[in-house]
C-alpha positions as CSV (number, residue, x, y, z in Angstrom):
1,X,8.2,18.5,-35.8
2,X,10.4,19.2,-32.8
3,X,9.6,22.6,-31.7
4,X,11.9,24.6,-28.9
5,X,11.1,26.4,-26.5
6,X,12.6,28.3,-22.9
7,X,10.4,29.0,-20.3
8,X,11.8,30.9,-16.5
9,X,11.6,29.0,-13.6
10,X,13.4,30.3,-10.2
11,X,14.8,33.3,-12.4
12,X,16.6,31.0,-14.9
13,X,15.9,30.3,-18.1
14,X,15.0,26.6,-18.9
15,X,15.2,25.5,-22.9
16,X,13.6,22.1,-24.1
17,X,12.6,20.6,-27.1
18,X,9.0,19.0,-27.7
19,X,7.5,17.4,-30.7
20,X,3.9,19.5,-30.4
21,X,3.1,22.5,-32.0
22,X,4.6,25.6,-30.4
23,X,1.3,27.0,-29.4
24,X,0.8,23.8,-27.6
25,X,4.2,23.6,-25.9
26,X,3.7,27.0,-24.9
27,X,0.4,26.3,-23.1
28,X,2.2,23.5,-21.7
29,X,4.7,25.4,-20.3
30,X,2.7,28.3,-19.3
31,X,0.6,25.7,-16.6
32,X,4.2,24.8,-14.8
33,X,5.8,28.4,-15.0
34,X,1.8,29.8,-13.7
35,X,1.5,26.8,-11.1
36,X,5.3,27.1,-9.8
37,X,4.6,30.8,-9.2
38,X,1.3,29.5,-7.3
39,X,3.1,27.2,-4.9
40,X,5.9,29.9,-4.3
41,X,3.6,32.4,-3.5
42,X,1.9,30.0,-1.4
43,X,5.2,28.7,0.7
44,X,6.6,32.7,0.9
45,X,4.2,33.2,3.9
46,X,5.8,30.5,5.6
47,X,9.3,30.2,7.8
48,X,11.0,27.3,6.5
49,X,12.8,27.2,3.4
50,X,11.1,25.4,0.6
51,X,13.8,23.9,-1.7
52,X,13.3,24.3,-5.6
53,X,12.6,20.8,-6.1
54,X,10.1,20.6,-3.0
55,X,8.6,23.6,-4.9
56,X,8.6,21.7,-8.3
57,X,7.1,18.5,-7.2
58,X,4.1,20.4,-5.4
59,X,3.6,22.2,-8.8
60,X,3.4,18.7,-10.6
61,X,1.6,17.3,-8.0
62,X,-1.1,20.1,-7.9
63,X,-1.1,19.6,-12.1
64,X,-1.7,16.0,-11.7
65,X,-4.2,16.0,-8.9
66,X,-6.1,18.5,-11.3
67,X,-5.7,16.3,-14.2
68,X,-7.2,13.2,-12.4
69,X,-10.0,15.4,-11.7
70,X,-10.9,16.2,-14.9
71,X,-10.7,13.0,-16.4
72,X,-12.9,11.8,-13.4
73,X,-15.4,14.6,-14.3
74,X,-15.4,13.7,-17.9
75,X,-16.1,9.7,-17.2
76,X,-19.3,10.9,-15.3
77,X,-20.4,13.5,-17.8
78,X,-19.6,10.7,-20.5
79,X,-21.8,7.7,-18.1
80,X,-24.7,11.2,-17.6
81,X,-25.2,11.4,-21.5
82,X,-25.1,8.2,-22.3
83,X,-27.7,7.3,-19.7
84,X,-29.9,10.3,-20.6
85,X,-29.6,9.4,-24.3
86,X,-30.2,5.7,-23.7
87,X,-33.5,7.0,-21.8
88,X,-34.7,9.7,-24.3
89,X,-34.2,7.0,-27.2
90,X,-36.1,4.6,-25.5
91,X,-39.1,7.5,-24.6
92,X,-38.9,8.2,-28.4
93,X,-38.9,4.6,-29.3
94,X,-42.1,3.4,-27.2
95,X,-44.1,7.4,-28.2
96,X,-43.6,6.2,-31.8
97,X,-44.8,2.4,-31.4
């Protein structure tokens, strides 16, 4: 089901339409609005003007680099278990011999 939503970026409202559950698209939508606000907080310190798609691509890119490290995480907590399971089977499989 197509679900709408309108989150605020740079003071404006922004509507879209997804096809997740609203409680989904809102979580979504809450990581860009929460990480936008992180890298514009981070770049106010600085002189230079930031533009708001300079701002929007760090956002993503800060999104994605945290993705990639999760699913990096999870492959070696994945290869961990198995190996430890593989082990403990084979312990269990030569005690009961």
């Amino acid at each position: 089901m197509e679900e709408t939503v309108t989150i605020e970026l740079f003071g404006q409202p922004h509507t879209f339409k997804a096809n997740l559950e609203v409680g989904k698209v809102k979580e979504v939508a809450d990581l860009l609005v929460k990480e936008v606000a992180h890298v514009e907080n981070q770049q106010s310190g600085q002189s230079s003007n930031i533009s708001k798609l300079a701002i929007l691509m760090l956002a993503a890119l800060n999104i994605a680099n945290e993705h990639i490290e999760l699913k990096r995480n999870y492959t070696e907590l994945l290869r961990d278990v198995t190996n430890r399971s593989a082990k403990l089977i084979q312990t269990l499989d030569s005690g009961v011999q």
